[in-house]
VOGU-3710 file (C-alpha; in Angstrom, 3 decimals, decimal comma):
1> xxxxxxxxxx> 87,119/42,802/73,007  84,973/40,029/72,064  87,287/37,763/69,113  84,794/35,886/68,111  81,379/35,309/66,149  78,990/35,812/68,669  75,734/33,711/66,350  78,321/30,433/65,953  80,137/30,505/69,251  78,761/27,840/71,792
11> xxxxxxxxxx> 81,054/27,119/75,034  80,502/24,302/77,243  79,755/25,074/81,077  82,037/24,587/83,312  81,810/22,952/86,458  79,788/24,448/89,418  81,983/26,248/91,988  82,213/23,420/94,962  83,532/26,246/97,830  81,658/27,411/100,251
21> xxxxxxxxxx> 79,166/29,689/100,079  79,440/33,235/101,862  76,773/35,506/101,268  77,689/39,323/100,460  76,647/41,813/102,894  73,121/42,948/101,553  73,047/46,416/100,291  72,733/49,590/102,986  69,068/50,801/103,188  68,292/53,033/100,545
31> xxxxxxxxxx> 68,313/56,838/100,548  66,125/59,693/98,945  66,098/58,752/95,182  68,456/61,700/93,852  67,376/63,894/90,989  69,086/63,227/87,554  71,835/65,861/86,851  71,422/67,739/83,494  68,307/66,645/82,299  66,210/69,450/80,211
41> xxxxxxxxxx> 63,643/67,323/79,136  61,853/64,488/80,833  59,688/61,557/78,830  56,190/60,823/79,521  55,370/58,091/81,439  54,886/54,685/78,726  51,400/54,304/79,918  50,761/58,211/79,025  51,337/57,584/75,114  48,882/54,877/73,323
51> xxxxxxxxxx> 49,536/53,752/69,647  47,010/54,048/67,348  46,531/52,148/63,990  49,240/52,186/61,522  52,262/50,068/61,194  54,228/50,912/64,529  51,279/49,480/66,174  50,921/46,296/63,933  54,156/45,563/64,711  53,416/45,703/68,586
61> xxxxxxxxxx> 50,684/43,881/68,419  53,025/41,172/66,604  55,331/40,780/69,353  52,571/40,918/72,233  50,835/37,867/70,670  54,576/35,822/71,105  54,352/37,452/74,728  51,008/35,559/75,057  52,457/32,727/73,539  55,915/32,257/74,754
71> xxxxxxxxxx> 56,212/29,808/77,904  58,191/31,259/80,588  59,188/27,970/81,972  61,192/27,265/79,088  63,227/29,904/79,747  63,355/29,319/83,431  64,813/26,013/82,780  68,646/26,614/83,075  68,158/28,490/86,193  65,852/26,084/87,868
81> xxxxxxxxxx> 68,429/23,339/86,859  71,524/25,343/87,464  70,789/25,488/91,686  69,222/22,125/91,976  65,505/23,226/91,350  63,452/20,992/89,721  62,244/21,440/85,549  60,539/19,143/83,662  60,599/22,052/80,995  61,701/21,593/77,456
91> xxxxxxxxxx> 65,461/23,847/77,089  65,441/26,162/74,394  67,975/26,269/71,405  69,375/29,071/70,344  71,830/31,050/73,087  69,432/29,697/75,621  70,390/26,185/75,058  72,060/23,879/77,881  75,301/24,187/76,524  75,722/27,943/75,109
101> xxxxxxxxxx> 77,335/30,261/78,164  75,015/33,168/77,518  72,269/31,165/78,633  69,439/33,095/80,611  69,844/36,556/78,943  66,666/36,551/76,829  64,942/36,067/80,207  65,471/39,297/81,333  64,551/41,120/77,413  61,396/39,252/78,122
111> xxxxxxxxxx> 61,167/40,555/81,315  61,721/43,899/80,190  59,390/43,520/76,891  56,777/42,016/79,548  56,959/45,352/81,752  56,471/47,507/78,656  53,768/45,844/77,099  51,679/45,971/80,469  52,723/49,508/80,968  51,717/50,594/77,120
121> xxxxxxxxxx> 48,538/48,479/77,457  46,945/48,075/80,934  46,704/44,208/79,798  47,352/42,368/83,330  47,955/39,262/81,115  51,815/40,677/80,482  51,881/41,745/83,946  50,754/38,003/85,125  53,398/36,587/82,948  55,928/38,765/84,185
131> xxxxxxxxxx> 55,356/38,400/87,957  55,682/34,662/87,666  58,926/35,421/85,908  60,288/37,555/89,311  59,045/35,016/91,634  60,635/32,554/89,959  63,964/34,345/89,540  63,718/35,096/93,682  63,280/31,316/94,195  66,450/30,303/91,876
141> xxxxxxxxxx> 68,047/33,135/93,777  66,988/32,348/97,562  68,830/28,517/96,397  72,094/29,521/94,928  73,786/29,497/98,693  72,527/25,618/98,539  74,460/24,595/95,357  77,537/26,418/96,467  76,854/29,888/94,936  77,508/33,280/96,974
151> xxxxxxxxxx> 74,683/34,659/98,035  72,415/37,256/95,716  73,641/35,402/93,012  71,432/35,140/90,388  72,073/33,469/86,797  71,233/30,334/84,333  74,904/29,118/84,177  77,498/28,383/87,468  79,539/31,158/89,047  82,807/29,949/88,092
161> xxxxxxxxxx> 82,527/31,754/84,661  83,384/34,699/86,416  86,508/32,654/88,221  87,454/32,228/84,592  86,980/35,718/83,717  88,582/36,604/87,158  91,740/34,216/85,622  92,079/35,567/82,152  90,272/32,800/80,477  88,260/32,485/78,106
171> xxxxxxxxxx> 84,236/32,368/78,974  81,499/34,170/76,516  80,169/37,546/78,612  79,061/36,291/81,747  78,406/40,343/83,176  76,679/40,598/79,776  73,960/38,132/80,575  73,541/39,569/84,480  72,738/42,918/82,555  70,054/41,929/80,753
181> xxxxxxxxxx> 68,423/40,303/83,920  69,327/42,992/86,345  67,751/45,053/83,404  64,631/43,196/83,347  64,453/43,178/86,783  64,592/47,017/87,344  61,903/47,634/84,515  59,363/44,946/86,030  60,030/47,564/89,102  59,684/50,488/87,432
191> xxxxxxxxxx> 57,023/49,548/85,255  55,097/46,917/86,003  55,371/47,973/89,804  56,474/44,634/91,351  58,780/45,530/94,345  60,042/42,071/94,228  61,984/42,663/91,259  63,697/45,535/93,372  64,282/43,005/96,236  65,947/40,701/93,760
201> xxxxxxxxxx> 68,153/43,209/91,962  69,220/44,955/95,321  70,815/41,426/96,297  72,087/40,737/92,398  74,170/44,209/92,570  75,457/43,710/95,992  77,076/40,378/94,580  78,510/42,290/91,973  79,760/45,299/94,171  81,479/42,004/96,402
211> xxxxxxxxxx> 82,304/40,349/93,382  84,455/43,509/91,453  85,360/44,908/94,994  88,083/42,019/95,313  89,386/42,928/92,039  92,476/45,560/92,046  92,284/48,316/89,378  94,410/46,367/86,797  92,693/43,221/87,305  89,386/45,047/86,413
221> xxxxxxxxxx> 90,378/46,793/83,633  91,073/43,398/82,199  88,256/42,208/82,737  86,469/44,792/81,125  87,934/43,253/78,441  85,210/40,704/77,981  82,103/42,041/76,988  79,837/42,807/79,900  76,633/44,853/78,061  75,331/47,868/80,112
231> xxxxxxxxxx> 76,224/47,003/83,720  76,871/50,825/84,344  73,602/51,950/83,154  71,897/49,317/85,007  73,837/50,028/88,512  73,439/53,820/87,891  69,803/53,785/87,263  69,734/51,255/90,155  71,099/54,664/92,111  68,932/56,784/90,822
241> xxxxxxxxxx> 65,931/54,587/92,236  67,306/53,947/95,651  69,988/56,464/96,289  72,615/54,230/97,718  75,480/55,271/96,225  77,712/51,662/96,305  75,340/50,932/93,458  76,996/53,803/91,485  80,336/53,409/92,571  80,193/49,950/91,215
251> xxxxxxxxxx> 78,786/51,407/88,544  81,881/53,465/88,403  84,117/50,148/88,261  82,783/49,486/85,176  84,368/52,255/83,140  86,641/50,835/80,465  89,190/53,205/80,288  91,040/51,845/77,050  87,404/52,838/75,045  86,109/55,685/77,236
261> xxxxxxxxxx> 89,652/57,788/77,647  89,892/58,084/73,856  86,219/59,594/73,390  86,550/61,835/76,025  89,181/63,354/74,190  87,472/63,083/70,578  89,036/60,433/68,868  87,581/58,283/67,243  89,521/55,085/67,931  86,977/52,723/67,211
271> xxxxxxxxxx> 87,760/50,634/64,120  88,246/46,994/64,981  86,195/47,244/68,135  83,190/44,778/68,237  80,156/47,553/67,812  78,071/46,489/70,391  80,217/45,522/73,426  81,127/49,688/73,181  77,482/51,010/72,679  76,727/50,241/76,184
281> xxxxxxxxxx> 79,638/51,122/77,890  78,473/54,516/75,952  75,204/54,621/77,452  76,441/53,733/80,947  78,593/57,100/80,612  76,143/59,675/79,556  73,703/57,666/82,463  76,668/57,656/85,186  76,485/61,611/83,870  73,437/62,181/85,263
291> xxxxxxxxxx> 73,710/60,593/87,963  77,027/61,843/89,385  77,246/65,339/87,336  80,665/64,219/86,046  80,685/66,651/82,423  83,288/64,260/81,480  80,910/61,157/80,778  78,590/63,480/78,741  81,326/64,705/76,874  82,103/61,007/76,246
301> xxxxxxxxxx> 78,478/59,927/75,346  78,125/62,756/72,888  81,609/62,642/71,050  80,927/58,756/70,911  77,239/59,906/69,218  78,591/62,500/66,883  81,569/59,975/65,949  79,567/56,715/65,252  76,300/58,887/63,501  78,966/60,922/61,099
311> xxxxxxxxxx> 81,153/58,663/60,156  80,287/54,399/60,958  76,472/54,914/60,259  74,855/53,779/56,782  72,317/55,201/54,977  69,554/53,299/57,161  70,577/54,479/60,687  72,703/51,479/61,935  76,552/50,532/61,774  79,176/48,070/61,690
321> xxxxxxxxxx> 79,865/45,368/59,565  80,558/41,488/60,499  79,611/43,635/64,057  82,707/45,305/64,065  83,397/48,805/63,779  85,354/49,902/60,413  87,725/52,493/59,051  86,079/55,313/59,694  83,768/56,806/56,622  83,866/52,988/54,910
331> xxxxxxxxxx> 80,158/52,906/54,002  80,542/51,903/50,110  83,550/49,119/50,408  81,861/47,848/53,461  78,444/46,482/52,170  78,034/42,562/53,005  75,598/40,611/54,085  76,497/40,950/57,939  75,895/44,638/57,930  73,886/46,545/60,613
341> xxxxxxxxxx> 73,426/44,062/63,383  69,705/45,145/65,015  71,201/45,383/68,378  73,757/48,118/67,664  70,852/50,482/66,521  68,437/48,989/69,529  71,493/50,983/71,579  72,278/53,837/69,438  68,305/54,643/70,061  68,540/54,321/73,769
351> xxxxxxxxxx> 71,679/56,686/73,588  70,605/59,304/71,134  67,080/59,406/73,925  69,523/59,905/77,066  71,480/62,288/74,919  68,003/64,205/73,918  66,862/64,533/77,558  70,807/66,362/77,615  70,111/68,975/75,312  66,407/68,877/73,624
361> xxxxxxxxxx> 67,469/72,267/71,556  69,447/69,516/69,190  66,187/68,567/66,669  69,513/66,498/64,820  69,170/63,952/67,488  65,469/62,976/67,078  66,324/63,246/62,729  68,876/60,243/63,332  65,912/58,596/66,222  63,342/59,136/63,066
371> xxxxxxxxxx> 65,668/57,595/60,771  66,728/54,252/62,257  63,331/53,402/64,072  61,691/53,977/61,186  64,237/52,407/58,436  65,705/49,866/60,484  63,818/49,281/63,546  60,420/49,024/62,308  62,033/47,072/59,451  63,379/44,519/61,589
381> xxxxxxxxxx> 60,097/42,547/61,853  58,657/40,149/59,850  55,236/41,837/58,608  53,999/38,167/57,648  54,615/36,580/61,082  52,351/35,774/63,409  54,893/36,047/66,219  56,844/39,040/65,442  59,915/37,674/64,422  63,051/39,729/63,679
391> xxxxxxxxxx> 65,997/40,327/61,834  69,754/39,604/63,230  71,824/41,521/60,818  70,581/43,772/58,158  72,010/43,004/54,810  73,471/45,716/52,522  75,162/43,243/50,204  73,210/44,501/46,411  71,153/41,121/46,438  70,913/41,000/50,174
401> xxxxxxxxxx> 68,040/39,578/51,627  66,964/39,543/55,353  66,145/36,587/57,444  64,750/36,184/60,479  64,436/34,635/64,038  61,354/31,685/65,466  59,848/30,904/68,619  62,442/29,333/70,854  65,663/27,853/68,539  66,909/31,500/67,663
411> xxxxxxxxxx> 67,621/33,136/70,706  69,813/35,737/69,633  70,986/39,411/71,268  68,596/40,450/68,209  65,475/38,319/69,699  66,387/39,665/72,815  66,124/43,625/71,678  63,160/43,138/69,267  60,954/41,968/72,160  61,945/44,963/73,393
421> xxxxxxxxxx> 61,823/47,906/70,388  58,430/46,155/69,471  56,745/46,963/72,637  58,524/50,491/73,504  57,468/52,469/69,769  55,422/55,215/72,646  58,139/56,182/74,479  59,826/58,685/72,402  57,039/60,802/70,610  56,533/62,958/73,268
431> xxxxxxxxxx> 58,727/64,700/75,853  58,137/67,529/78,287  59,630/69,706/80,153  57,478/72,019/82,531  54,465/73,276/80,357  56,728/72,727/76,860  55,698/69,648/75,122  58,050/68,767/72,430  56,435/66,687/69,593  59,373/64,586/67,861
441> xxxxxxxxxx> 58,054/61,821/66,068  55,210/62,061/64,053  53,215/58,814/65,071  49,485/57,745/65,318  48,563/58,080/68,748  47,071/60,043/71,994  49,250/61,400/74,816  47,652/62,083/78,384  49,396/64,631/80,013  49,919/62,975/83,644
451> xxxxxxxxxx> 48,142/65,914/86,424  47,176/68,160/83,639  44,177/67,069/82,305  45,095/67,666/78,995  45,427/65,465/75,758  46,717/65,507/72,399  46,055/63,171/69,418  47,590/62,928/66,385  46,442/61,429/63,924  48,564/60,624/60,745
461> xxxxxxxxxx> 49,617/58,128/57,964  52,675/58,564/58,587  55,364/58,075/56,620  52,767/57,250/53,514  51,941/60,942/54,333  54,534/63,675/55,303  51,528/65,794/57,352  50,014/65,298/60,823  47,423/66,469/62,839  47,372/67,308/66,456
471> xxxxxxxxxx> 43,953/67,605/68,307  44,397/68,751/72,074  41,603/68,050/74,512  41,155/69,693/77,548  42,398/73,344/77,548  45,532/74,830/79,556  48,995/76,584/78,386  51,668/74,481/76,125  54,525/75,472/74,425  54,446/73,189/72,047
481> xxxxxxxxxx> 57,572/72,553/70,244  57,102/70,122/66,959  60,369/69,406/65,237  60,688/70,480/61,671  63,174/67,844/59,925  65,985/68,261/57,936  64,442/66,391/55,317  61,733/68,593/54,813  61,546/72,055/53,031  58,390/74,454/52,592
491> xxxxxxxxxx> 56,814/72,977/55,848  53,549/74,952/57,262  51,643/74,760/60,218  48,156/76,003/60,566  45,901/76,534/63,780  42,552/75,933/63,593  42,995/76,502/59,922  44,763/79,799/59,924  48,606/79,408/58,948  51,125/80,594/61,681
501> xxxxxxxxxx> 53,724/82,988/61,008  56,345/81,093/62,782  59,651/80,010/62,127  59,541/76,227/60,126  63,426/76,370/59,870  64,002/72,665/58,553  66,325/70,903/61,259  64,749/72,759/64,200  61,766/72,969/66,322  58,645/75,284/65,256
511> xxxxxxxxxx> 56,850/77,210/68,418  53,880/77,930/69,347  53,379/79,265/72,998  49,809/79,504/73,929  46,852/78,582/76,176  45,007/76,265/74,579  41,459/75,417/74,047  39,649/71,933/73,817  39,264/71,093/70,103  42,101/73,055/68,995
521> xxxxxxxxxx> 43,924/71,718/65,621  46,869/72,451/64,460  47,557/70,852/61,002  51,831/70,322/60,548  52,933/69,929/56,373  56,407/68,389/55,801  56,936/68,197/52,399  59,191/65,063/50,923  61,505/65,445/48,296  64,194/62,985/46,363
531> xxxxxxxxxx> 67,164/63,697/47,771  70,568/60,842/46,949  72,822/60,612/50,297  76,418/59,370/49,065  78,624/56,677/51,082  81,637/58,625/53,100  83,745/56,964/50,960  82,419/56,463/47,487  80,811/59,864/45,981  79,882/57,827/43,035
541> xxxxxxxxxx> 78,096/55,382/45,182  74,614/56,754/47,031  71,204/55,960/48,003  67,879/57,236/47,521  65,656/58,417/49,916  62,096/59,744/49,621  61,960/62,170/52,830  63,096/59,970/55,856  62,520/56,806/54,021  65,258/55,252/52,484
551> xxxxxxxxxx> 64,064/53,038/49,287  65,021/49,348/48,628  65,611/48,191/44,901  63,483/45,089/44,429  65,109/42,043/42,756  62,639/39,189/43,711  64,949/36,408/43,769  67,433/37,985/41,527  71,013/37,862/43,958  72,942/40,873/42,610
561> xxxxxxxxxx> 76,346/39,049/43,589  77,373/42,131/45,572  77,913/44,578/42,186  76,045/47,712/42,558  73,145/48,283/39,570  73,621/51,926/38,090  70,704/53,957/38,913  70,182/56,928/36,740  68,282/59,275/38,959  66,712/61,404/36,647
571> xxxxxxxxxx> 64,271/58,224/35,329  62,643/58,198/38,911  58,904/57,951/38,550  56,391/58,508/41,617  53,162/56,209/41,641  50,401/58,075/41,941  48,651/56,202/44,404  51,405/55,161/46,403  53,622/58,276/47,145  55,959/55,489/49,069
581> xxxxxxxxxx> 56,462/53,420/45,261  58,900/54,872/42,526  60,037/53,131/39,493  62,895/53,743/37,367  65,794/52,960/34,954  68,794/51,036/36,119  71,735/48,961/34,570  69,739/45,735/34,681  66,508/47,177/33,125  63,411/48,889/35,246
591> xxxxxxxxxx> 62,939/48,417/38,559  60,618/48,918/41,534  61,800/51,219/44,407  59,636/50,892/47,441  60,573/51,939/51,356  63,189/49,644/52,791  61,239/48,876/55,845  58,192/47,457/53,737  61,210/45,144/51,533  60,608/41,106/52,730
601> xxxxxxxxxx> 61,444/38,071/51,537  62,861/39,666/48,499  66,377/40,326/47,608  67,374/43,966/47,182  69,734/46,586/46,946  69,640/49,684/48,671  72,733/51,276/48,018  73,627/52,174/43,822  76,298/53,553/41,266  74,270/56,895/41,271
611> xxxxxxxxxx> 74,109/58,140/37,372  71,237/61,088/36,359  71,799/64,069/33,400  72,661/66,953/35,041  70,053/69,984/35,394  70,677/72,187/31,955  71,076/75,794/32,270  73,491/78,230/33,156  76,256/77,973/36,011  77,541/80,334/38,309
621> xxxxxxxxxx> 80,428/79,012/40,408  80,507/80,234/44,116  84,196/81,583/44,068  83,778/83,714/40,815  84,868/87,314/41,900  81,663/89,034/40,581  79,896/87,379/43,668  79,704/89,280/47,139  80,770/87,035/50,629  78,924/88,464/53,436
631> xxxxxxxxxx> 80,657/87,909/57,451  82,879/85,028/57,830  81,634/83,560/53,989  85,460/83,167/52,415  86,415/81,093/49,349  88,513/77,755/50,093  89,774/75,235/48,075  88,388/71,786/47,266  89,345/68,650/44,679  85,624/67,661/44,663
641> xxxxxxxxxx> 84,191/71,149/43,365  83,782/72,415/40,061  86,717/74,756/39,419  88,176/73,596/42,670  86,652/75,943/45,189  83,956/76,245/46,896  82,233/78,835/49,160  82,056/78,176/53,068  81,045/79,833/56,338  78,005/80,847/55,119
651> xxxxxxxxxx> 74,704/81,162/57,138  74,587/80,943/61,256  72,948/83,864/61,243  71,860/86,629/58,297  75,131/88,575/58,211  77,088/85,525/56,487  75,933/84,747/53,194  76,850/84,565/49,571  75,218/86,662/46,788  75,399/85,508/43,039
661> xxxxxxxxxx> 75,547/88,544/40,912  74,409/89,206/37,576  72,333/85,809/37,131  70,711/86,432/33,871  66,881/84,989/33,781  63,773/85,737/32,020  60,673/87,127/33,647  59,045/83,531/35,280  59,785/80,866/37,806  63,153/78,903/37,106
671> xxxxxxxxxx> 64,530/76,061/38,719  68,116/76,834/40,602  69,909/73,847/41,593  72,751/74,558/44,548  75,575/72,450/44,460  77,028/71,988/48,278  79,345/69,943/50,335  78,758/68,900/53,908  79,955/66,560/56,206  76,282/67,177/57,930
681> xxxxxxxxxx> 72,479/67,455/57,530  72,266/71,407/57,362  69,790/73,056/55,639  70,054/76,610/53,103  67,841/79,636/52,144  67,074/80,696/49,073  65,745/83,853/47,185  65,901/85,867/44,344  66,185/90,057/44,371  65,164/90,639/47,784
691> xxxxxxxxxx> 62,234/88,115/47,807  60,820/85,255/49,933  63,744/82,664/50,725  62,731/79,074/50,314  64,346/76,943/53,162  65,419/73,310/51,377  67,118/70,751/53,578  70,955/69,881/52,483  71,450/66,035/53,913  74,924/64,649/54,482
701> xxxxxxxxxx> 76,803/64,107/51,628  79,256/62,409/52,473  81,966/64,289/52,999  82,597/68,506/53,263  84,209/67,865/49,908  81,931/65,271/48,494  79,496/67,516/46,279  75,703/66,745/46,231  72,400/69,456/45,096  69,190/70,179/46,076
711> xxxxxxxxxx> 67,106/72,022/43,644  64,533/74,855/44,509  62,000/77,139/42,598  62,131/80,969/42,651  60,828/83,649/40,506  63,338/85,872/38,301  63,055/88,751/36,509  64,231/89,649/33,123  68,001/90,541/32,551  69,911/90,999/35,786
721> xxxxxxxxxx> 69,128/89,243/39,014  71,076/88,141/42,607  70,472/84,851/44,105  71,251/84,861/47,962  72,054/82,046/50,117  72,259/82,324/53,629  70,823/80,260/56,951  69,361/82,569/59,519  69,514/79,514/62,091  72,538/77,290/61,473
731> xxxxxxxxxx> 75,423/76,974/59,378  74,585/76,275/56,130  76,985/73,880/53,975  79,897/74,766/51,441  78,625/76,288/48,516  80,162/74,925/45,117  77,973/76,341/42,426  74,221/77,206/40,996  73,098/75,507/37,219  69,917/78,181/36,784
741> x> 67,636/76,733/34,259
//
C-alpha cells in the first residue's frame, strides 16, 4: 500500500546494479492465440467507429494536436541516458524528471494514446511518431546487458529499484512504470500493427517471469505490497495474443491476495487502501478470468464493481478522496479538494467495459460508463487549451475549482490517462455480438460493421439533446439492442417514422430484430427530468442532475470555504434556449446551474443542503391496511419513512406490486409523487384504474432507507380510484408513500 502522496513524492535513483549481466531465457515460441473465456459481447474494432462533431470529438482533436506537438525525445531521455545511450534532449519535469523514480511511465500512455489516435484516424503522422518511439525503446533495450542490466530489461531508471523492492525498501512503483510501457507496447502491436513492439514486450515479460520466478510465495506477496499498476492485465492480454501460457502464469504471480481474497468473498474491505493501486489489480482479475476461465476472478472483478459503484462513488462517477478509499457510503463528510483523482475513473471505465463484454444483459453497467465519461471524463479537459490539458483530482470541496496539467513539467498518472481517454471516446458506443449490435452510448458518429457491409450513423447533440438518430446504410439483419437509461422515463422509438410497440423499460435495452434496409431511421426519445441523488451518508445533503448530467453551481471566484449553499429545489428554472442551463434560489442569493463537465476556471459547488416545499395534496402511506400487496410485496420497517414503514419487494415481474386503494381525485390529470428508498438505480410503473403505466426512473438514493420521489402524471377519475405500482422487468424500490395533488 502506497503511504505516501504520490504528486509531492520525488526519490532519488539509486545506483546502477554493477553485477553481471545474465540474460533471461527468451520466451517459448508462441502458440494459437486462445479464445477469451466468457465473453458475450465483443467491441468493434477502434478504426470501425469515427467521431463526429460535438464535444467528445473537440476534445480528441485537443489531445491529438499535443500528439503532434509533443517531442518524443524528451521523453526518451532517461532511457537513452539510463544504458549509456547518448541524449542531447532536454529532461522533462514533472514524474519524468531525472530524479523522480517513476520516470519513463508517460512514455508508454503516449505510446498507447499514439496507437489509438492512428487507429481512430488513419493519420500515419501518430503512427510515425509512435514507431520511432518502439525503435527507440528496442535500442535502449538491445543496451541494457552493456550497462550491467539483465537482459529484456527495459526501463528509464536502473534495475536495482527492484533489488530494493526485492529487500523491503522503500522505492516508488517500479512494476508500476514497466506496466504502462509493456502497455504501450502491446497497443502499438495491436493497433498500430508494429510487430516490433511485440518483439520488445515478449523480452520485457520474460524478465519479469525471471525476475518474480526467484521470488518464494511470501516474498511476493510482499512485494505486491508496493504498487505495481496492471501487470496482470498486461501479461494476460500478452497470453491472449501469443498463447504462451508463462505469460499468464506470471500473470498469475501477481494476484495480491490480502485485496483480492476479501472481494472474492464480498467484503468490502477497502477503506484506507490507496484507490488506484487496487483498480488494476481489479482489472487484471476479471482479464486473468477470461483468459484462464477461473469464475473466481470474475466473481472478484464484479463484487469489487458493485462495491466501489454503490457505496465509494460520488455523484459524478469517480471515488476516493486524498486517493484513498473511505468508510464506506462517506460521500457528504468526504468532499475536499483532492476528491476523484482522474485516474481512478480512467480504470473504473476500463473495468466496467471488461465487465460489459461479461454480461451485456446488465444496461446498469453502461448507465455508470455514461455517467463518468461524460461527467468526469469529458470534464477532465481544459476546453480553452490548445493542448488538451487535464485535470489531476476533481474537486468537490463547495468552492472547488479544477486545475490542470502543461506540456512537459506536469507529468502526472492523470497526464498519463488523459492522453489516453482523449483519444479512445469510439471504443465503447458500439458492441456486437453475432448479428446483435448493442448501441450504448449515444454519441455523434458512424460505425462500419467490419465484413458486413453495413453502417450506422447517428447523429445527435447529445447530451444538449436527450434524442438520437440512427441511419443504417447498406441493408442486412441486426438485432439492434439500444439501451434505455435509468435516467430516462416515457422514452419512444420510431422506425422510419412509425413508433414501435416495444418494450422502452428504463434501465434496459429496447429490441428491434429485423433485416434492414439502406436508409432506414430509427429516431430514439429519452426524456430528461430533475431528479436530486443524496450522499450515502447525508440524506439532507444531494445533488442535482438534469438526466445523466450532473450540474455545477457557479461561484466565479467566490470560494465557498467548504460550507454547502442550501438549494431549494423547487426555485429551479430551465433556460429556454439552453435545456443544459437552470437557475435558481440558494442560501447565498440566485445562482447559475450549468453541466459540471462545461464548469472551468470557475469555482463551484456541486454537491448542496437540498431544501424544496413539498408537493401539496393528499398522502397515502404504503403500509396503510386499506392497500393490497401483491407476491412477495410485504410491509417492513424503516426510521427514514413517513410513519416508519415502508413497502418492499415490489415489481420483478407483474405478480408483485402494491395497489393504493380508495385515492380520492377529481375527473383530470393529477400529479402523484412516489416516495421510495433504494440503495440502487431501479426504475417503477405507474397507472391509475387499470390504465397505461408510465415507467419513471428511481436513481440511487442513497441508502434503502434514505427516502427520495419522482413525480409522474396520470389521469383520475372522480371519487374512488387505485394507483398501482409494480416493475414488470426488475425490482422496483421500497415504496414509502404517494402525496396526490
Amino acid at each position: 500500500m502506497i503511504s505516501f502522496d504520490r504528486r509531492t513524492m520525488l526519490k532519488a535513483v539509486g545506483a546502477a546494479s554493477a553485477g553481471v549481466a545474465l540474460a533471461p531465457a527468451l520466451a517459448p515460441t508462441a502458440a494459437a492465440a486462445p479464445t477469451p473465456v466468457g465473453v458475450a459481447a465483443n467491441p468493434f474494432p477502434l478504426g470501425a467507429v469515427r467521431l463526429q462533431a460535438g464535444p467528445f470529438l473537440d476534445n480528441m482533436n485537443r489531445q491529438l494536436a499535443y500528439f503532434r506537438f509533443v517531442d518524443p525525445d524528451r521523453l526518451l531521455h532517461m532511457f537513452r541516458l539510463n544504458v549509456g545511450l547518448p541524449s542531447s534532449a532536454q529532461p522533462c519535469g514533472g514524474w519524468e524528471s531525472p530524479d523522480t523514480e517513476l520516470r519513463g511511465h508517460s512514455t508508454g500512455h503516449l505510446m498507447s494514446g499514439l496507437a489509438q489516435a492512428y487507429a481512430n484516424t488513419g493519420d500515419t503522422t501518430y503512427k510515425n511518431k509512435g514507431d520511432y518511439l518502439v525503435s527507440s525503446l528496442a535500442a535502449c533495450q538491445n543496451a541494457s546487458p552493456n550497462a550491467g542490466f539483465h537482459g529484456g530489461y527495459l526501463s528509464a531508471y536502473p534495475e536495482n529499484f527492484f533489488d530494493r523492492l526485492e529487500s523491503g525498501q522503500q522505492v516508488w512503483a517500479p512494476y508500476y512504470t514497466l506496466h504502462k510501457i509493456m502497455a504501450g507496447l502491446l497497443d502499438q502491436y495491436n493497433l498500430a500493427g508494429n510487430s516490433q513492439a511485440l518483439t520488445v514486450l515478449t523480452a520485457m515479460a520474460a524478465w519479469v517471469k525471471w525476475r518474480t520466478d526467484r521470488l518464494s510465495q511470501s516474498q511476493m506477496q510482499a512485494a505486491l505490497n508496493t504498487e505495481f499498476g496492471g501487470m496482470p492485465e498486461v501479461l494476460a492480454n500478452l497470453y491472449l495474443v501469443s498463447g504462451n501460457r508463462d505469460h499468464l502464469t506470471t500473470a498469475q504471480r501477481f494476484d495480491h491476495a490480502r485485496i483480492l481474497d476479501p472481494l472474492a468473498a464480498n467484503q468490502d474491505q477497502l477503506a484506507g487502501n490507496h484507490a488506484n493501486t487496487q483498480i488494476p489489480k481489479i482489472i487484471g482479475a476479471i482479464q486473468e478470468y477470461h483468459a484462464s476461465g477461473t469464475t473466481r476472478y470474475r466473481d472478484i472483478a464484479d463484487n469489487f464493481w458493485r462495491i466501489v459503484t454503490a457505496h465509494h462513488s460520488y455523484v459524478i462517477g469517480g471515488n476516493s478522496n486524498g486517493e484513498y478509499f473511505q468508510t464506506p457510503d462517506a460521500i457528504a463528510g468526504q468532499l475536499s479538494d483532492t476528491t476523484c483523482e482522474v485516474c481512478n475513473t480512467y480504470n473504473m471505465l476500463k473495468l466496467t467495459r471488461q465487465l460489459f463484454f461479461t454480461d451485456p444483459t446488465r444496461a446498469e453497467l453502461m448507465d455508470y460508463y455514461e455517467l463518468a465519461l461524460l461527467n468526469q471524463i469529458l470534464g477532465e479537459q481544459d476546453p480553452t487549451s490548445a493542448h488538451g490539458f487535464v485535470t489531476y483530482y476533481t474537486p468537490l470541496r463547495a468552492g472547488g475549482i479544477k486545475t490542470y496539467a502543461n506540456d512537459y513539467d506536469d507529468f502526472t498518472c492523470d497526464h498519463g490517462t488523459g492522453m489516453e481517454s482523449q483519444t479512445k471516446f469510439a471504443d465503447s458506443i458500439y458492441f456486437y455480438a453475432g448479428e446483435t449490435l448493442y448501441v450504448n452510448l449515444f454519441t455523434a458518429s458512424v460505425l462500419t460493421w467490419p465484413g458486413r457491409s453495413i453502417t450506422v450513423k447517428q447523429d445527435t447533440a447529445f447530451p444538449s439533446s436527450t434524442s438520437t438518430r440512427l441511419t443504417i446504410g447498406g441493408t442486412g439483419h441486426i438485432a439492434l439492442k439500444i439501451r434505455i437509461p435509468a435516467w430516462t422515463s416515457g422514452a419512444t422509438i420510431k422506425v422510419n417514422g412509425a413508433a414501435q410497440n416495444i418494450a422502452v423499460t428504463p434501465g434496459t435495452y429496447a429490441t428491434i430484430d429485423r433485416t434492414w434496409a439502406n436508409g432506414d431511421v430509427i429516431d430514439v426519445s429519452l426524456p430528461a427530468v430533475l431528479s436530486f441523488p443524496r450522499a450515502n451518508d447525508n440524506s439532507g445533503d444531494g445533488a442535482v442532475k438534469y438526466g445523466p448530467v450532473v450540474l455545477a453551481g457557479q461561484y466565479g471566484t467566490t470560494d465557498l470555504g467548504g460550507v454547502l449553499p442550501t438549494l431549494r429545489t423547487d426555485t429551479l428554472v430551465q433556460d429556454a434556449a439552453n435545456p443544459l442551463r437552470f437557475t435558481a434560489t440558494a442560501s447565498t442569493g440566485s445562482v447559475s446551474l450549468l453541466p459540471f463537465h462545461q464548469t472551468h476556471h470557475t469555482r463551484y459547488t456541486v454537491y448542496w443542503k437540498i431544501a424544496g416545499t413539498p408537493p401539496q395534496g393528499t398522502s397515502y402511506e404504503a403500509e396503510a391496511s386499506g392497500n393490497t400487496l401483491g407476491g412477495q410485496a410485504a410491509v417492513r420497517s424503516s426510521s427514514g419513512a413517513s410513519g416508519g414503514a415502508l413497502v418492499g419487494y415490489v415489481g420483478n415481474g407483474t405478480a408483485n406490486y402494491l395497489r393504493f386503494n380508495n385515492v380520492t381525485g377529481t375527473s383530470g390529470t393529477h400529479k402523484i409523487t412516489v416516495y421510495y428508498a433504494s440503495g440502487e438505480d431501479r426504475s417503477i410503473a405507474v397507472s391509475a384504474n387499470n390504465g397505461a403505466a408510465t415507467t419513471v426512473a428511481t436513481p440511487n438514493t442513497g441508502g434503502w432507507d434514505t427516502v427520495g420521489s419522482v413525480t409522474v402524471t396520470l389521469t383520475l377519475a372522480a371519487g374512488a380510484n387505485t394507483v398501482l405500482i409494480t416493475n414488470p422487468a426488475g425490482w422496483a424500490p421500497d415504496i414509502d408513500r404517494i402525496v396526490v395533488s
